[in-house]
C-alpha positions in Angstrom: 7.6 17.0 -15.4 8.6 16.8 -11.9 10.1 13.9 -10.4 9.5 12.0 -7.4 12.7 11.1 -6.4 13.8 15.1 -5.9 11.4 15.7 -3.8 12.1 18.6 -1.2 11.9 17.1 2.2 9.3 20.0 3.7 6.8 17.9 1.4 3.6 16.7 3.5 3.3 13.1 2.6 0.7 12.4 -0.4 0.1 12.8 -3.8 1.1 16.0 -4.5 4.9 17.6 -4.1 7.3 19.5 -5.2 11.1 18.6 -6.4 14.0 20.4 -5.9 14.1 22.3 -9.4 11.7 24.8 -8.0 13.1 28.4 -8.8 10.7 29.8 -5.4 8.6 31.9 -8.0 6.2 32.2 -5.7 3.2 31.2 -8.6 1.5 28.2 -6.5 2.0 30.3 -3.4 -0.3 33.1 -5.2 -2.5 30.1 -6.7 -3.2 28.0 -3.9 -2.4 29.2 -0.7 -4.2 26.7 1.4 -1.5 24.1 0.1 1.9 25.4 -0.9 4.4 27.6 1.5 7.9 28.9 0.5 11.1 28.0 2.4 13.4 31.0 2.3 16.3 30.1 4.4 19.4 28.4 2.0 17.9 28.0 -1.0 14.3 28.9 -1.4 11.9 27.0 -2.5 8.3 26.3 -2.5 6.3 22.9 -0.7 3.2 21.5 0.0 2.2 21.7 3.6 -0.8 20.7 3.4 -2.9 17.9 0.5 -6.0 18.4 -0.9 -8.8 16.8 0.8 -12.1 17.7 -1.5 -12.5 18.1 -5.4 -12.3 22.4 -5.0 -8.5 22.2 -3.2 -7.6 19.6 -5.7 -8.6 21.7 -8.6 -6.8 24.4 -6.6 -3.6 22.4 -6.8 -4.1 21.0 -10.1 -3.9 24.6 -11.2 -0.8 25.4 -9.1 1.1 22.7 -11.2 -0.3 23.8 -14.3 1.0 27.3 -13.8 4.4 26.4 -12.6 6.9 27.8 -15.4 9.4 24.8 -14.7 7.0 21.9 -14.0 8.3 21.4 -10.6 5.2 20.2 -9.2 4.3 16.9 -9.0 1.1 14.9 -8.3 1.5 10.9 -8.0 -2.3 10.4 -7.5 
């Protein structure tokens, strides 16, 4: 499960984020693009740049953080 208090700092503010133990596999990039970028320069990871507004990019999301192989993605709503 992720955890809050990792959060990358690229994170949009809201319910959904991802934590630093992101391995940048590039899965919630492919799943939702409208949401989730990756960061390539240091250490690469991915983020959410932008939150869901309807139930469609929420489900989109949702989906994202059901896929990630390291649970990485969080959702505190």
């Amino acid at each position: 499960m992720a955890d809050k208090t990792i959060k990358v700092p690229e994170n949009v503010p809201g319910p959904y984020y991802v934590d630093n133990e992101c391995i940048a596999c590039e899965l919630c990039v492919d799943t939702a693009p409208a949401h989730f970028k990756m960061i390539n320069d240091g250490q690469p990871h991915a983020y959410v740049f932008k939150q869901p507004e309807n139930d469609q990019e929420k489900d989109a999301c949702d989906d994202a953080m059901g896929a990630c192989p390291v649970d990485a993605i969080g959702d505190d709503g």
